[in-house]
N, C-alpha and C positions, 0 to 999 in steps of 0.2 A: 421643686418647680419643674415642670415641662418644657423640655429644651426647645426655642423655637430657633427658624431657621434666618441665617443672615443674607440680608440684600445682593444678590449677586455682582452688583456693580461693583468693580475693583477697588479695591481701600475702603467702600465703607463698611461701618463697624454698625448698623441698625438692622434692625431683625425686617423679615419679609414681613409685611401685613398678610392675612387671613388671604387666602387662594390664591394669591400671587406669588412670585419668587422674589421681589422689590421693596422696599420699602415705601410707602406713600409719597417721598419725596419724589424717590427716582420713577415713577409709574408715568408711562406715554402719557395718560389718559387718568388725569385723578380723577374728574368732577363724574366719568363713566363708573371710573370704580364707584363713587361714593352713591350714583345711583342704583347703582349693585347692591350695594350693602345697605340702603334704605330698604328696599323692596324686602332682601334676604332676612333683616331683623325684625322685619313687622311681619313675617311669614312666618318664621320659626319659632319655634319655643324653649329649644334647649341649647345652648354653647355653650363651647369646651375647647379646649388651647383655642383661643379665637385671638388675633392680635390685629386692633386696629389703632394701633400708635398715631397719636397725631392727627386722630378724626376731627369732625366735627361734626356736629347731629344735632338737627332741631326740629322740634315740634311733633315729638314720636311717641308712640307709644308702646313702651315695652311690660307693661303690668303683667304680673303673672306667670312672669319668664324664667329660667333658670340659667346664669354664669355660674363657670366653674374655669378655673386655671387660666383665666384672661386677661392680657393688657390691653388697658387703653389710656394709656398714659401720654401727658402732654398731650390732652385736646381739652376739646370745648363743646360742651354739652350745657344746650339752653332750652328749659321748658319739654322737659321728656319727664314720663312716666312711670316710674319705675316701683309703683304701687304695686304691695302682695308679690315681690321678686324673689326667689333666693339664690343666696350668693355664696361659694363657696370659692375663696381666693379671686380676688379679682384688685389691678391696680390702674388707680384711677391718680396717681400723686402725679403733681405738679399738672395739674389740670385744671380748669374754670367750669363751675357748678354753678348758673345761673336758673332760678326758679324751675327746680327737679324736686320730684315728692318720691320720696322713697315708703310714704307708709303705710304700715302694715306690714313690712317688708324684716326679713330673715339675711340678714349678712355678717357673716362668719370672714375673719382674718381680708375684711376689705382696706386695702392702702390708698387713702388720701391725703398721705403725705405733701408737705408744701404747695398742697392746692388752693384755690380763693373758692371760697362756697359761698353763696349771698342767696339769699331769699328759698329758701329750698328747707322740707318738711319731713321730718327721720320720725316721726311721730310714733307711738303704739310699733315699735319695732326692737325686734332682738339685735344687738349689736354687740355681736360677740368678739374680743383681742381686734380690733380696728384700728388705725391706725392714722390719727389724724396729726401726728407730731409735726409741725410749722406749719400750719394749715393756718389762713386767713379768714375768720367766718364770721358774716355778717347777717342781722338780720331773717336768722336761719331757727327751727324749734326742733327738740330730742323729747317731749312733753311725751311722759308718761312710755318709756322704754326703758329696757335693760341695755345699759351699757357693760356690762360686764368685762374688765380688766385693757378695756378701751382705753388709747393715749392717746393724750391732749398736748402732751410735752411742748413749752416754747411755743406753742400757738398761740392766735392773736382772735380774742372772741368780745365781740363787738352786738350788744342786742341779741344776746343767745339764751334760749326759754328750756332749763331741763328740768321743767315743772315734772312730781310726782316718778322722778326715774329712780332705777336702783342703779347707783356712781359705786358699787363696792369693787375694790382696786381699781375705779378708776385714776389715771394719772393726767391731773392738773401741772405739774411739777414746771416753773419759769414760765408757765402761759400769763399772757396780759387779759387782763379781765374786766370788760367794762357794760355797765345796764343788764347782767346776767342775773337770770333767776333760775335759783335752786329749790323753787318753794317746794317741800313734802316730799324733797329728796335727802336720802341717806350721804349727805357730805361728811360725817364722822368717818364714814369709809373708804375714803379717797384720799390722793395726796393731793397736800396744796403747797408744798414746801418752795420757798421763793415766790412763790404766784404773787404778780403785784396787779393792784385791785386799782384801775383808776377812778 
């Protein structure tokens, strides 16, 4: 992982956000930065070490785009685009995913670790060693993609559609599992060990 840089402010322990030396907290001027970085990500098409720990972003359009070695961990992201994206390393855990369509989209080793995802569409997408272990997901579809050796571990999935996927090694392993459909997907190939089925 790409070492990024810490907050200058004395004692804290959180990384700088992307073109600043501060972290989001300590920034004179956040709702400036945050106009910043609207403008900056609807302009651009490729990021790389990008850290915006703590954002929050709505109603944007990133289709098309390429992440590579990014965090953006602990925010909230509602109603963005993230149709046809590829992602190489990107951490999105303990963050709120409200109605974001990832598909057609390429994400390779993505962490959504103990995030809440609700209404949001992974559809027709590769989704390669991902990482959704305590992740809250609701209301959400994986219909007809490769998940391949993606973890579910201890997740809570609630109304989750992985119609027509290929689950081979993927890891269901203590997830709660409730109104999920697996129609015309490879479940012999996945673990379900402890999974309780409400």
């Amino acid at each position: 992982m790409v070492p990024f840089n810490l907050c200058t402010v004395p004692a804290c322990t959180a990384f700088s956000v992307f073109k600043r030396d501060k972290c989001l907290y300590h920034l004179d001027k956040p709702e400036k930065y945050s106009e910043e970085i609207y403008a900056y990500l609807a302009e651009s098409k490729e990021f790389d070490c990008m850290n915006l720990t703590s954002i929050e972003l709505a109603d944007l359009d990133l289709s098309g785009k390429t992440f590579s070695c990014c965090l953006i961990s602990h925010s909230h992201l509602s109603h963005l685009n993230f149709n046809k994206v590829r992602i190489d390393i990107l951490f999105l855990d303990f963050s709120s995913l409200e109605h974001c369509t990832f598909k057609g989209s390429n994400l390779k080793c993505t962490v959504m670790a103990g995030s809440r995802i609700e209404n949001c569409d992974f559809s027709q997408s590769e989704i390669f060693c991902c990482n959704f272990t305590g992740a809250e997901c609701r209301d959400t579809v994986f219909n007809e993609s490769d998940l391949y050796r993606s973890r579910f571990i201890n997740s809570d999935l609630k109304r989750v559609e992985f119609k027509d996927c290929n689950l081979k090694r993927v890891d269901f392993r203590r997830a709660r599992i409730e109104h999920v459909d697996f129609k015309y997907s490879n479940t012999k190939d996945a673990f379900f060990e402890d999974t309780v089925r409400l």
